[in-house]
Residue frames as qw, qx, qy, qz and C-alpha x, y, z in Angstrom:
[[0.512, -0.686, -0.499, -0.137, -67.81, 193.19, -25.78],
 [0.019, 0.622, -0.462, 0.632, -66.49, 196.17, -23.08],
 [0.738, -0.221, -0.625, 0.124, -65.73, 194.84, -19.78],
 [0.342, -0.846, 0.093, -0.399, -66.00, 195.76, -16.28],
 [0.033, 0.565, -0.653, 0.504, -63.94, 195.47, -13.32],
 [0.663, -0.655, -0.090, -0.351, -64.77, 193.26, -10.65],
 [0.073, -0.658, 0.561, -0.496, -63.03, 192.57, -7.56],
 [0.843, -0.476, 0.013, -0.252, -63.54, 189.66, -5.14],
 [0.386, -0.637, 0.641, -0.185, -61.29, 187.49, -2.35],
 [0.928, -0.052, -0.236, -0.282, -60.14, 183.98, -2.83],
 [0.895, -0.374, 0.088, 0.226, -58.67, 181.22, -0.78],
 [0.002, -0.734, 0.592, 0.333, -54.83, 180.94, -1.58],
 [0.417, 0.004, 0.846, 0.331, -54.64, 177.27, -2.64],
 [0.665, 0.521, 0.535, 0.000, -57.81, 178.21, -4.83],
 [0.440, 0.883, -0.018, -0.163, -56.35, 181.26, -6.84],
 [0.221, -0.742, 0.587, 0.234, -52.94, 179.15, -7.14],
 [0.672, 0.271, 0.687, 0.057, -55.02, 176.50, -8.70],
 [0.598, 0.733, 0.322, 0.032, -56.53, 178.82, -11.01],
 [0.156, -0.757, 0.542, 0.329, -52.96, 180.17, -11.62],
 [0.399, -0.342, 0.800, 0.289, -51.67, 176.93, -12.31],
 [0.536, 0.478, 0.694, 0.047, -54.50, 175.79, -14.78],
 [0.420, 0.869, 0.146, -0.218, -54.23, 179.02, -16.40],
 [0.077, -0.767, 0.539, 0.339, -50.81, 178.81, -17.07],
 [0.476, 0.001, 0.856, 0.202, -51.08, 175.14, -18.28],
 [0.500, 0.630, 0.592, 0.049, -53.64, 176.45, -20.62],
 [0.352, 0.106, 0.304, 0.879, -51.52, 179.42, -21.89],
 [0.158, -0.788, -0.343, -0.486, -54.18, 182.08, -20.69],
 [0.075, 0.223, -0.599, 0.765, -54.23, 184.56, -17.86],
 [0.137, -0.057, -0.897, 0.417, -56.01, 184.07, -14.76],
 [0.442, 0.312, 0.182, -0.821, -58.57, 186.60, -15.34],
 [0.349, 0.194, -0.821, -0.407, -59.15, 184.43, -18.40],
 [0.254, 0.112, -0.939, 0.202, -59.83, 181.46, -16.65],
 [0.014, 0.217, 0.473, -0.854, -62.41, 183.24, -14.56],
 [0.429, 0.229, -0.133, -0.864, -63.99, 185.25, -16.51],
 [0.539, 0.059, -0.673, -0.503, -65.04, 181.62, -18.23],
 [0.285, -0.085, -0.890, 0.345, -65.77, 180.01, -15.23],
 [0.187, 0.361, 0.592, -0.696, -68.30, 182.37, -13.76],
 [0.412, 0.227, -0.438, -0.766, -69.82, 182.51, -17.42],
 [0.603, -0.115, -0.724, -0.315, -70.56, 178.97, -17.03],
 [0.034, 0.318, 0.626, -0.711, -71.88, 179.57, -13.52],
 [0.383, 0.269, 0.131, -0.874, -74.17, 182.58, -14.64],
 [0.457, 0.318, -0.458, -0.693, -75.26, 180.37, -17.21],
 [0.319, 0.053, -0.940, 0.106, -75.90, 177.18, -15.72],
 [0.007, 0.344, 0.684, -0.643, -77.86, 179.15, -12.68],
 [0.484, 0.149, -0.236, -0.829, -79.92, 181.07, -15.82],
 [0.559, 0.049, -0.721, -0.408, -80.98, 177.62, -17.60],
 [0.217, -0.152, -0.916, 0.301, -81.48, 176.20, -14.02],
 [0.193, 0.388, 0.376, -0.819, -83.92, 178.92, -13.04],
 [0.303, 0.244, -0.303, -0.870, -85.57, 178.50, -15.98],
 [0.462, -0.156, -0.868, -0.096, -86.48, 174.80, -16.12],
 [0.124, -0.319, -0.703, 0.623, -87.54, 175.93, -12.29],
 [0.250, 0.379, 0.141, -0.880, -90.07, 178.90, -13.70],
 [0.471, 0.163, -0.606, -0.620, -91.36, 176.46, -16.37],
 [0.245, -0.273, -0.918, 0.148, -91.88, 173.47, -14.07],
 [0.039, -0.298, -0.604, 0.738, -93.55, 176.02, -11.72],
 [0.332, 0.212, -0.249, -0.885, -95.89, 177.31, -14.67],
 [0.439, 0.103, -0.864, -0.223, -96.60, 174.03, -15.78],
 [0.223, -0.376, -0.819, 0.372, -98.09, 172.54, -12.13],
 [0.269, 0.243, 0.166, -0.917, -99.71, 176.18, -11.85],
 [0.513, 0.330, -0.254, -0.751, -101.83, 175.44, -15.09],
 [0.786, 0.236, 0.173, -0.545, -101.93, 171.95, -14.60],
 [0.550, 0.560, -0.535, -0.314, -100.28, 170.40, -17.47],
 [0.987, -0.006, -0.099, -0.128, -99.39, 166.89, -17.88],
 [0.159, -0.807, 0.526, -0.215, -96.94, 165.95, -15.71],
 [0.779, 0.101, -0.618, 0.046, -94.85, 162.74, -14.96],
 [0.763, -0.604, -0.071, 0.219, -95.39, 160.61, -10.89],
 [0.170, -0.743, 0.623, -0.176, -92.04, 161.47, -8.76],
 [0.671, -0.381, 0.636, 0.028, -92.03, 157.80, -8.30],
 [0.820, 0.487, 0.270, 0.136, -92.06, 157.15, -12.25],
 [0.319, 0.870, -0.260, 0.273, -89.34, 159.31, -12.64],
 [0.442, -0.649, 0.593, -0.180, -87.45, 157.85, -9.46],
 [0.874, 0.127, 0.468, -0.036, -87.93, 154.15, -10.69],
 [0.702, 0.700, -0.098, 0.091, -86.60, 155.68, -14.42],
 [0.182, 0.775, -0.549, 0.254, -83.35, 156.84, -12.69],
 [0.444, -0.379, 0.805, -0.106, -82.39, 153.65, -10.75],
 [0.894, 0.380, 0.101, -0.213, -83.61, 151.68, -13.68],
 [0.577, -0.569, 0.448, 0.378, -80.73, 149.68, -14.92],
 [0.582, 0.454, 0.644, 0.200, -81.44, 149.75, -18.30],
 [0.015, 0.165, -0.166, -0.972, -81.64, 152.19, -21.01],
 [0.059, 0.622, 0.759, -0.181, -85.62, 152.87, -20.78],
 [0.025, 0.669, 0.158, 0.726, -87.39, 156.12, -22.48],
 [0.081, -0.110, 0.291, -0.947, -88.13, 158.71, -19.93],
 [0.048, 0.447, 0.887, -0.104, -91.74, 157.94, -18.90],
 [0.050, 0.354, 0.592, 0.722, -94.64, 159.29, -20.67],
 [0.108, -0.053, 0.199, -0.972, -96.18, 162.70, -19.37],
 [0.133, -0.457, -0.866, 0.152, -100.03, 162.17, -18.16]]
């Protein structure tokens, strides 16, 4: 895959972290990076997407599960299904 340049500024303790981690992992710092903002870009893709699907979804309607049936699931101490879409 060809690769571009980029440039940007960090702290000093952070880019001596990501020194130190890259050295501990036997890569180089660009390395280290380069995989780190991959799983950025890619986290903020898959997040925007669930956000442009939810937002389709209420547009058109669709069957949709309460905020408080979903709030009740996550402080539920149990291991309960996900509640069933309406």
């Amino acid at each position: 895959m060809p690769t571009a340049m980029f440039t940007t500024r960090l702290d000093a303790e952070l880019k001596a972290e990501l020194e130190r981690i890259a050295q501990a992992e036997d890569r180089s710092a660009s390395w280290v990076a380069n995989q780190a903002i991959r799983a950025f870009v890619e986290e903020r893709r898959a997040v925007r997407d669930l956000l442009d699907t939810g937002l389709e979804m209420v547009t058109r309607e669709s069957p949709g599960v309460a905020p408080g049936e979903v709030h009740d699931w996550m402080l539920a101490d149990d291991d309960r299904p996900f509640p069933a879409a309406r």
